[in-house]
N, C-alpha and C positions, 0 to 999 in steps of 0.2 A: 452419360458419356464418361468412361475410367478418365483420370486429366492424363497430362503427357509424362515420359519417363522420367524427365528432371521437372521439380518447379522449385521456383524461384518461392525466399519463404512469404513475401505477400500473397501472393497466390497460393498457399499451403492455407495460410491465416483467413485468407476469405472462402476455402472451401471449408475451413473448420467451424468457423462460426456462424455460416449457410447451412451448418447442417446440426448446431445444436439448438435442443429444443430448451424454449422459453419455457421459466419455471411456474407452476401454478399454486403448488402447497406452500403456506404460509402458516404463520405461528408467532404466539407474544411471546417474546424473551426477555429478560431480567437486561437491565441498561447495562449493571455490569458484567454481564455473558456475554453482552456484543459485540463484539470485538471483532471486527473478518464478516462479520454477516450483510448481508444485503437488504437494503432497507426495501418492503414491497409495497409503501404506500407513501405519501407526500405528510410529514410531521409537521403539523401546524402547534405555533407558540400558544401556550394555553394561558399565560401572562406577559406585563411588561420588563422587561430590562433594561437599565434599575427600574422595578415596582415605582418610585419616585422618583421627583427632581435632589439628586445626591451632591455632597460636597467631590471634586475632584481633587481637593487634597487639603493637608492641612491651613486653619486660617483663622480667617474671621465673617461670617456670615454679614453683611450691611445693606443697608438701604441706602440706595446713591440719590432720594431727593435733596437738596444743597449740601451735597456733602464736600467740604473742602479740607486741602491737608492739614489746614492749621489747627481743625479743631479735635480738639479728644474724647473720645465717643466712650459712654461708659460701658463696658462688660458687662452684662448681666445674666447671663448661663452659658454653662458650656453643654456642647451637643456634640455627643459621639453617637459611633455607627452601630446602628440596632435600634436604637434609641425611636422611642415612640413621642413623633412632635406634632400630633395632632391637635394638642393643648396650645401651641406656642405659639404664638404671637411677637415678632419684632415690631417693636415701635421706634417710628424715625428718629435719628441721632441716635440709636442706640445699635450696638454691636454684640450677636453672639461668638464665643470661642466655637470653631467649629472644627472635628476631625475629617480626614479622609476616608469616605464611603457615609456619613452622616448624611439625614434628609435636613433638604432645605425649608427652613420656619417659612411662617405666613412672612410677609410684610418684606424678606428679603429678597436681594434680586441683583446681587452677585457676592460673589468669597473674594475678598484682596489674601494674597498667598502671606504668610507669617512672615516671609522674607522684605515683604515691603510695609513694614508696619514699624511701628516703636510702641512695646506694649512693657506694660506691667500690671500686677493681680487685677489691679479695677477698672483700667484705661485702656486705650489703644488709640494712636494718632496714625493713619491711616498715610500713609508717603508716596505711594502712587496707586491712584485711584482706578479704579480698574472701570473696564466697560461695559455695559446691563449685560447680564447673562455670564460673563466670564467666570473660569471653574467653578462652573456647576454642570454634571451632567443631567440633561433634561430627563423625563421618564420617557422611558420607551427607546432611548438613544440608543443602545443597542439591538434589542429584540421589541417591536410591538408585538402586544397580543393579534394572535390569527395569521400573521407572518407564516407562511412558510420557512421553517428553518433547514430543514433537510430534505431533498426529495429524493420520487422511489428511483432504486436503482443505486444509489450512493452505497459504497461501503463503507462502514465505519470503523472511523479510527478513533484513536487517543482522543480528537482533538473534536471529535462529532463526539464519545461520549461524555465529555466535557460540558460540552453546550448543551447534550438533552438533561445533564445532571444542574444545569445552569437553569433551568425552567420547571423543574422539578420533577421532570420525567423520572420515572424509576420503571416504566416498560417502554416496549415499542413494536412495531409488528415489522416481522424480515421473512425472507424468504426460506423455508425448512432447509437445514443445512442437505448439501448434497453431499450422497454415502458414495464413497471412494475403495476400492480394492488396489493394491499394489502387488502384482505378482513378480519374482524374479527368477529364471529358464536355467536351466544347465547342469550337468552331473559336477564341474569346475567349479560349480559354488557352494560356498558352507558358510555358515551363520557366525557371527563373531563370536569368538568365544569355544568355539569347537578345537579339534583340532585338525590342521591341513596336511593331507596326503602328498606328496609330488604330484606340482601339476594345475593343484589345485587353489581356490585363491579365494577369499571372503569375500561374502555379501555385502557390496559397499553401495549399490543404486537405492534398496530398498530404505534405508534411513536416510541420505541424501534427501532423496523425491519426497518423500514425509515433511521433511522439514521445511523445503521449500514451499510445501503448502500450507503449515500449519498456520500461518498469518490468514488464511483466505476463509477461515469460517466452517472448514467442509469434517464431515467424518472419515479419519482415513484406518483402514484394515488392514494391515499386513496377510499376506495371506502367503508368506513362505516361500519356499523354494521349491519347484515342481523340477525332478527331473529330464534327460533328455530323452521322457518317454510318450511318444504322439499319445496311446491311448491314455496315460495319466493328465497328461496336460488337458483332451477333453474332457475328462471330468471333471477340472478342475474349473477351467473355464466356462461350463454347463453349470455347476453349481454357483459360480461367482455371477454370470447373468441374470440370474432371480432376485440375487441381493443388492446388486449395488449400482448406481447412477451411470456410475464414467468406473473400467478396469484400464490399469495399467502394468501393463508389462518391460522388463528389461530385459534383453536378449533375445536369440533367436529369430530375430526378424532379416538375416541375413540368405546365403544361399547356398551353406556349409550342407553336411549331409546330416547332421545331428540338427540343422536348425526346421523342427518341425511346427512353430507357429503359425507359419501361411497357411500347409495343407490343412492342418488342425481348423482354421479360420473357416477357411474355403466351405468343410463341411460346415461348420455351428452357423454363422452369421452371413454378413457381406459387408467384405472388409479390401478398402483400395492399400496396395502396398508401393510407398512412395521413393523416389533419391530425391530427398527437398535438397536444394542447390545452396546450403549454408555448411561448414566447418566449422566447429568439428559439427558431427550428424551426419546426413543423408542417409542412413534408411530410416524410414518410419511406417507407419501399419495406421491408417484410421477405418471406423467403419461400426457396423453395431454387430451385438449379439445379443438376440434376444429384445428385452427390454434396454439391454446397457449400451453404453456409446464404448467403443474398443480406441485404446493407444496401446500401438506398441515401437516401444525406442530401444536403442540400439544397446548394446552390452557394455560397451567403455565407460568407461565409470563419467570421464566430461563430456562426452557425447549425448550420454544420457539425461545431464546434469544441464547441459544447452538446449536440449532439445525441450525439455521440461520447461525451463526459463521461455522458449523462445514460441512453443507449440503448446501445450498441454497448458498453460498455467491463461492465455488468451480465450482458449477455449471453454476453462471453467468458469472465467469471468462471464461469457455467454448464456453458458446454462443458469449460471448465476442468476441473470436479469440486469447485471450491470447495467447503468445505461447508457455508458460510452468505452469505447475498448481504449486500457490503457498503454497508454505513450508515453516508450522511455525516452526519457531526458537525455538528451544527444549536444554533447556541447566538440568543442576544436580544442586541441592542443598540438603542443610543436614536437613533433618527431626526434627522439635524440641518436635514431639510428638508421641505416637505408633498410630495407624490407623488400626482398624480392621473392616471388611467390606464383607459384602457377595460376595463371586466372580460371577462373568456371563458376567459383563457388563464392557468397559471400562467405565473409571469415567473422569470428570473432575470438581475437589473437587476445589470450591472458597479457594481463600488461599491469605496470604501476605506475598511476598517475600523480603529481605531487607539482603547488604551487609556486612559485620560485616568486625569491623577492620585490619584484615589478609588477605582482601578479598575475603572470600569463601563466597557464597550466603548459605543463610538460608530461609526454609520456614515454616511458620506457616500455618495448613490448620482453616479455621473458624468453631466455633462451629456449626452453622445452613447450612444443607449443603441443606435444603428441595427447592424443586423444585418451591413452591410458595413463596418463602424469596428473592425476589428482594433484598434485600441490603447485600445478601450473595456475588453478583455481584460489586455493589458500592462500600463495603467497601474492593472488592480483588483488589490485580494489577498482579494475576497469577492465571494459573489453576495448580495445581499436578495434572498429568496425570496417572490414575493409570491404569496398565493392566487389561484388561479385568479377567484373570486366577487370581489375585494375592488375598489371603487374609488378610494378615497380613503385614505392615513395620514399622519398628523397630524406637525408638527415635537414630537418628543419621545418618539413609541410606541413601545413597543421592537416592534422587528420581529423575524422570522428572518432570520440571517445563515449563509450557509454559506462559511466560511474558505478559500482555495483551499491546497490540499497537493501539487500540481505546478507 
């Protein structure tokens, strides 16, 4: 069943991800190549973290059998981190010097921190006695062996390749990156760097839409600028379906008499053509050709630039194998001006968000909110998210703010 003329973008987002296929090809990639990729199996800890029982910072390693403050415990080694203490032995009344990240001797069974001690070269009188176990981390405190440390579906960041380099991982298996095409429609467009005719205006979606992906792991193609010619653009399109995962286009999905991507559609694949009920956007194109899943977004350069954040970038996550679709972080801030607006459509109004000394966030939304104002984008670091139904908010409401993280 085609859905209805307008949807709402939840219902955009659950007919997109209903109909991206789960990925199968998988592949070992180098830990530091991960970056964006998807992880396709559950990473199990191949050791413990710390390997041993470690000092938690600098000290004196001791044995608390009658240990009291008055007495002066001789030094007899010091242990730093690396340091191979399989040899060692504390014997009671005695004290090692110990650093931060050093393993903990036999016989010991907690570190008094340097701060509570009175030491010099050969002695230490111990001033508050600390309790069994204190700064020491035990082995395995962080990671045991066999732990699941990352499961499938996770995409990895900074901070997972961290942890798999923390265990000594140097591969790991992910999901084969999916190959991406980016096409952008119109005789109006020229490539940066050319030069423009009257009329005519540079290719601003195709580098955008790139970069917004480029954290996400995938292969992306540029694949130029087709112009507004039906039979060129099927060939183009014909060729780009053999090769690549998910094509994406910018322009022509409108109802102009140059805009020939629907017919074009109609004959290669089947492909629904949408008004998703968000601003800036509403029109969109999903559907397949061929082997490939088909997006096509609209021409304005933040239309484009929304629609990609809000539609296309949920849906790679899908095909991805993600294992959960992600949720942007939606917080309140206080309105520093009224806002009056046609209802139909949710919005999301460029705006600049900034903390004020009490800590409650404040948001300014920008004057120019127009769909072809690229630096309505630049100069935000949020959207105000406004309901679809709402026409009026008040200086002072707090509203929904969604922070930008690219």
């Amino acid at each position: 069943m085609a859905p209805p003329v307008w949807l709402s973008l939840d219902d955009a987002l659950n007919h997109l991800r209903s109909a991206a296929p789960r990925p199968t090809a998988t592949m070992l990639c180098n830990t530091e190549a991960a970056l964006g990729r998807v992880v396709s199996i559950d990473i199990v800890a191949p050791c413990n973290v710390p390997p041993l029982a470690v000092s938690a910072m600098d000290g004196f390693a001791i044995c608390l059998d009658n240990l009291t403050s008055e007495i002066a415990l001789p030094v007899t080694q010091t242990i730093l981190a690396g340091q191979d203490i399989s040899t060692i032995q504390l014997g009671k009344g005695e004290a090692a010097r110990i650093m931060t990240g050093a393993g903990i001797p036999s016989g010991a069974d907690a570190v008094v921190m340097q701060e509570n001690t009175t030491y010099d070269e050969d002695t230490v009188t111990v001033n508050q006695i600390p309790v069994h176990g204190e700064n020491i981390r035990p082995q395995g405190n962080d990671i045991c062996r066999d732990d699941i440390i990352i499961t499938r579906g996770t995409r990895l960041q900074a901070r997972h390749l961290m942890l798999l380099a923390s265990v000594g991982q140097t591969t790991c298996e992910v999901y084969s990156p999916l190959k991406i095409g980016l096409l952008a429609t119109g005789d109006e467009i020229k490539a940066p760097g050319t030069t423009l005719n009257p009329g005519q205006i540079f290719n601003a979606n195709s580098i955008g839409i790139a970069g917004l992906l480029a954290p996400l792991g995938v292969q992306v193609t540029d694949l130029g600028i087709c112009p507004d010619d039906a039979d060129a653009l099927q060939r183009c399109l014909q060729e780009a379906a053999e090769k690549f995962d998910l094509i994406i286009s910018s322009g022509g999905v409108s109802v102009g008499d140059a805009d020939h991507v629907k017919p074009v559609l109609d004959k290669l694949g089947q492909v629904d053509f949408w008004k998703v009920a968000i601003k800036p956007g509403k029109p969109f194109a999903f559907g397949t050709l061929g082997k490939s899943l088909f997006c096509g977004l609209p021409g304005n350069p933040v239309s484009a630039y929304v629609t990609t954040e809000q539609l296309v970038i949920p849906l790679i996550a899908s095909m991805q194998g993600l294992a959960s679709s992600p949720t942007p972080v939606i917080g309140l801030a206080a309105l520093t001006t009224d806002i009056k607006r046609q209802p139909g459509r949710q919005e999301f109004m460029r705006a600049t968000l900034c903390v004020q000394p009490d800590g409650q966030w404040q948001v300014t939304p920008l004057a120019k909110q127009s769909s072809g104002v690229m630096t309505s984008v630049t100069k935000a670091n949020a959207y105000i998210v406004v309901p679809a139904h709402t026409k009026h908010l008040a200086t002072g409401e707090r509203v929904q703010v969604l922070p930008f993280t690219r």
